[in-house]
MITORMAR-941795 format. One line per 8 residues: number of its first residue (from 0); for each residue z negated, y, x negated of C-alpha. Coordinates in Angstrom, 2 decimals, padded with zeros to 5 digits. Layout:
MITORMAR-941795
NUM> Z,Y,X; ...
//
This chain:
MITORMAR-941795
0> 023.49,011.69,018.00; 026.20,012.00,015.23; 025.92,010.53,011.50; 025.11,014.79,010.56; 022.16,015.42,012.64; 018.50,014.59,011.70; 017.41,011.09,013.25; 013.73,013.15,013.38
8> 012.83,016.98,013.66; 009.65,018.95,013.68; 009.10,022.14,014.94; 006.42,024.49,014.84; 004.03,022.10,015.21; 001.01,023.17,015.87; -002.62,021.40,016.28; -006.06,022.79,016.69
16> -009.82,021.36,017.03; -012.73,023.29,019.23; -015.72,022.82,016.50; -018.84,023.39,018.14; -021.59,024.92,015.67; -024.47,023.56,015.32; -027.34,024.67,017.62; -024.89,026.98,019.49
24> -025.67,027.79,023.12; -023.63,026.32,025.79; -021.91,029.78,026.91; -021.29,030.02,023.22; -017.02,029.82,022.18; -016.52,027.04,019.45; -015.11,027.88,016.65; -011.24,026.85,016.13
32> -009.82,024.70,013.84; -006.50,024.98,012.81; -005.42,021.73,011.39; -001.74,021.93,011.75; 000.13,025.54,011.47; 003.35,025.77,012.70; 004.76,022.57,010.84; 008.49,022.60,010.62
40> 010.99,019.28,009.04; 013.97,016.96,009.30; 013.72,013.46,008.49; 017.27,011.83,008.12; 018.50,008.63,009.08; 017.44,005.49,006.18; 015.15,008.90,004.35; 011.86,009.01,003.07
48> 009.89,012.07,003.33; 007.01,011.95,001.35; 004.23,014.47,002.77; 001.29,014.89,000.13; -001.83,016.85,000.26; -005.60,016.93,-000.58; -007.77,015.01,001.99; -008.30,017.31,005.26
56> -004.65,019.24,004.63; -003.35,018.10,007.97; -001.02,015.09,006.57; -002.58,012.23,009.05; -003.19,014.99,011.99; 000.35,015.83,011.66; 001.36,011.85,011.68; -000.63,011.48,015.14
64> 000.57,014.68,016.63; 004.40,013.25,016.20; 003.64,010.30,017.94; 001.24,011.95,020.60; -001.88,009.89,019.62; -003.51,013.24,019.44; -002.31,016.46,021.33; -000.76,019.08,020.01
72> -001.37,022.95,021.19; 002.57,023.68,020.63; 005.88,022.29,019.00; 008.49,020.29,019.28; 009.60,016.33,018.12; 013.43,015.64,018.62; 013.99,012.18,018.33; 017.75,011.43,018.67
80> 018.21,014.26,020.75; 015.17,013.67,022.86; 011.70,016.08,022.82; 009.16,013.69,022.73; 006.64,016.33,023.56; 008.64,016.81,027.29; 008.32,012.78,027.79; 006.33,011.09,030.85
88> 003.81,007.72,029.19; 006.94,005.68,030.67; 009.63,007.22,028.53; 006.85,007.56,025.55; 006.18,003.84,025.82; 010.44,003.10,025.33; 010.88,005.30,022.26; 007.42,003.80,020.36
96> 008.99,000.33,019.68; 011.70,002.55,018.08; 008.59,004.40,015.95; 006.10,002.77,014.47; 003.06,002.94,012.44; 000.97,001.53,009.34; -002.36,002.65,008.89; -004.89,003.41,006.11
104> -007.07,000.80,006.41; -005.88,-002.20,006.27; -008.51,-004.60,007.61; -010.00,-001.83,010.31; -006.53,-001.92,012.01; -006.80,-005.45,012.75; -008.76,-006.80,015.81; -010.81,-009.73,013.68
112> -010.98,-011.71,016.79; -006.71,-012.28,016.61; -004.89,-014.46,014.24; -002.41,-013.30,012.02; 000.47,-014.57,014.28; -001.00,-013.04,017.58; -002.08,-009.23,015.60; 002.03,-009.67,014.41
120> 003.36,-010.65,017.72; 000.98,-008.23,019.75; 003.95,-005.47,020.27; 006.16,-008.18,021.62; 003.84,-007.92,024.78; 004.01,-004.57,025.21; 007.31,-003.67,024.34; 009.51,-006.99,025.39
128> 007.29,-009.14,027.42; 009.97,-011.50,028.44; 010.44,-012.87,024.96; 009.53,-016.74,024.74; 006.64,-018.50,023.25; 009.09,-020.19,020.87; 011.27,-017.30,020.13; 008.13,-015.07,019.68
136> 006.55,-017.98,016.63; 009.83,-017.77,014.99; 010.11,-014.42,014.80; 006.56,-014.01,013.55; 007.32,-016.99,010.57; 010.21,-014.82,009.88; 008.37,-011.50,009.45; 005.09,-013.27,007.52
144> 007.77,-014.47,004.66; 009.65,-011.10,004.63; 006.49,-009.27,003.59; 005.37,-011.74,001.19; 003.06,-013.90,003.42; 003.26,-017.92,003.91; 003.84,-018.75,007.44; 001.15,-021.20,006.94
152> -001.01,-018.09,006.88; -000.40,-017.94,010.68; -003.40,-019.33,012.22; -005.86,-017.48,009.98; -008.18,-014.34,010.97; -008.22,-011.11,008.82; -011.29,-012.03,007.18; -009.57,-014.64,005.40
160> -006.72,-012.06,004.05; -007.28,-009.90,001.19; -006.43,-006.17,001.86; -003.23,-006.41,000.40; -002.20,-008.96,002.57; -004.22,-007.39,005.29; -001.57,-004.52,005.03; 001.52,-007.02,004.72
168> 000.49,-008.24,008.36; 000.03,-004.80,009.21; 003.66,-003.96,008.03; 004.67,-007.55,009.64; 003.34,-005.96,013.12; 005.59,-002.51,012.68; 008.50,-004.31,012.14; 008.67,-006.60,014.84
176> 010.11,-004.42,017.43; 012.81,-003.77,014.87; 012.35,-000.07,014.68; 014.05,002.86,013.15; 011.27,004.93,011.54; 008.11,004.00,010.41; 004.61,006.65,009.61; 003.03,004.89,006.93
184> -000.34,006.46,007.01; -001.84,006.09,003.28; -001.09,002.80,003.70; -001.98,002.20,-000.06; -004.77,003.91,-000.38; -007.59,001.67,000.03; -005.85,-001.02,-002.19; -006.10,-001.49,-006.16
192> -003.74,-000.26,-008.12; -001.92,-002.82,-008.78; -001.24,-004.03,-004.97; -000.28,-000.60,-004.40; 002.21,-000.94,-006.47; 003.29,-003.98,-004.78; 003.43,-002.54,-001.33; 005.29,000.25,-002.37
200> 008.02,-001.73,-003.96; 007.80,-004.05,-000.51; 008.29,-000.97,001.78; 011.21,000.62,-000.55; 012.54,-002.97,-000.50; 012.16,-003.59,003.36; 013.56,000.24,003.49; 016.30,-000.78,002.06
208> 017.56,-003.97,003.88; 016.72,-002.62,007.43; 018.06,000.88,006.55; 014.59,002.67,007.97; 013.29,006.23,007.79; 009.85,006.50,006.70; 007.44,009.20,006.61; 005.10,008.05,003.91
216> 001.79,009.95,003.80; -000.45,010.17,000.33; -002.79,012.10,-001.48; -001.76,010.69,-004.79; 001.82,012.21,-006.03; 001.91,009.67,-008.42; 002.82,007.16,-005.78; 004.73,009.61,-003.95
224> 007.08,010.47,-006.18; 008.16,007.07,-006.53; 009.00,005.98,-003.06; 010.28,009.49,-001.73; 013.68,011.25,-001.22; 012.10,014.38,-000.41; 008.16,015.60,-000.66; 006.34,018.05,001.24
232> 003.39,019.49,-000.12; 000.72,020.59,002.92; -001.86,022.88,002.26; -004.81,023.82,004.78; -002.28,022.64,007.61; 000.77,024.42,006.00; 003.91,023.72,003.86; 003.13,024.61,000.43
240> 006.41,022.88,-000.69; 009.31,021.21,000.28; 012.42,019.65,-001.36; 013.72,017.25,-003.31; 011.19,014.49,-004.84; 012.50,015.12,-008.62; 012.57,019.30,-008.29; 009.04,019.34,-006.43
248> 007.26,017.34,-009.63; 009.16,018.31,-012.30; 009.91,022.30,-011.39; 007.66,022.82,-008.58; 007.51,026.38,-007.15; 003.93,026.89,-005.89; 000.58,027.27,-007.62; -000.66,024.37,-005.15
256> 001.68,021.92,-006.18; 001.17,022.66,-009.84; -002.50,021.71,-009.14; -001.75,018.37,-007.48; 000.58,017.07,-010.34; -001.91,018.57,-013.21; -004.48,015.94,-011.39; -002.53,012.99,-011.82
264> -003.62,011.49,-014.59; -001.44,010.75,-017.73; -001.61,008.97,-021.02; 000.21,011.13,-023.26; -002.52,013.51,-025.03; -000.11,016.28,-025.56; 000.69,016.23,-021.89; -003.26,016.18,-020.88
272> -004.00,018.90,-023.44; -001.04,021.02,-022.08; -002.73,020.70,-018.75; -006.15,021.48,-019.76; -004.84,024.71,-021.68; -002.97,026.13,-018.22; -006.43,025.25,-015.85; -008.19,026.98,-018.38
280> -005.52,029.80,-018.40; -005.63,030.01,-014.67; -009.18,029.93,-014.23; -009.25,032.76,-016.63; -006.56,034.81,-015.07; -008.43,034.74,-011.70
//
């Protein structure tokens, strides 16, 4: 792969749900859902796309689909060259250490019967199974103080974590196979807003030392906007918007993406009243 071409690229991704109605008859067709519609991006090498969307727009369907946890109906995922859609579970299984993933929920992603250490080390087992007791406990200590943890922390369960350092481990665990991209699925979501901020500035930081690509998924432009090179807007399983993070929040081109940023919040009162008067104005115009 040269320096020029995308380390990750989408296309036409598509992904669709049979809904059953309720009280349908069993020769009865289900209904079809289209969550994902013909999805198409780049992600470059040490990048982060920011994808941002109202809940059920397709931004953590889209996540899984990449990686195969779910199945898509059509599309393509070039990896370094590679369509990871055309892979066996063998060839899968060698390019996942090189893509990994932190989830929403911080505490539900962690089995409560594993310490720290073993949750951190668990995709040493799968992914290099000859690495030594010894070498595996160092690397773990080295991981829990990257992300902000005490390796004294080691030996204690995820009950005994709050959820910000619930996610730390959980970013601890995607790192250890060293990879190259990581899907950070709302990974601040379920935090206060002041450890999102934290974990943020610890991914942009980690980001930056290990030179990653990261898709970071969010509902709340606020945050994305402030970790992202690029954003793309979904909406209803679409691109609404894509581009660069500064042009999509401060001259964004579709109606959708005006709506998003009008929701964020802001202290100024000019600003808020501004706001108000163009809902008001669009409400009236339709």
């Amino acid at each position: 792969m040269s320096k020029s071409e995308p380390i990750l690229s989408v296309r036409d991704m598509r992904v669709e749900f049979q809904i059953k109605k309720q009280n349908a008859l069993p020769w009865h067709k289900p209904d079809i859902l289209r969550a994902v519609k013909g999805v198409s991006f780049d992600l470059a090498e040490g990048e982060t796309l920011g994808i941002v969307g109202e809940s059920g727009c397709g931004k953590s369907t889209l996540a899984r689909a990449i990686i195969r946890m779910i199945p898509a109906q059509a599309g393509e995922v070039i990896w370094q060259g590679r369509d990871l859609m055309k892979m066996n579970p063998k060839e899968l299984l060698g390019i996942r250490k090189e893509i990994q993933m932190i989830f929403q929920d911080p505490l539900a992603s962690l089995n409560p019967r594993l310490t720290a250490g073993q949750i951190i080390a668990e995709p040493l087992k799968t992914h290099f199974p000859k690495t030594s007791k010894d070498e595996t406990k160092k690397r773990v200590r080295e991981l829990m103080e990257k992300v902000g943890l005490s390796a004294r922390m080691i030996n204690r369960y995820p009950h005994e974590f709050s959820g910000g350092q619930c996610q730390r481990i959980g970013i601890a665990r995607a790192l250890i196979t060293n990879p190259k991209m990581i899907i950070c699925d709302e990974p601040v979501s379920a935090l206060d807003v002041s450890v999102q901020a934290q974990v943020v500035n610890l991914l942009m930081d980690l980001q930056k030392e290990l030179g990653l690509s990261l898709l970071f998924i969010a509902h709340d432009l606020s945050v994305v906007k402030h970790i992202s090179n690029r954003i793309m807007v979904l909406e209803f399983g679409d691109i609404a918007e894509l581009g660069d993070a500064h042009d999509v929040i401060h001259n964004p081109q579709s109606p959708y993406t005006r709506e998003l940023i009008n929701a964020v919040p802001t202290p100024d009162p000019i600003v808020e009243r501004q706001r108000i008067a163009e809902r008001r104005a669009l409400a009236a115009g339709t």
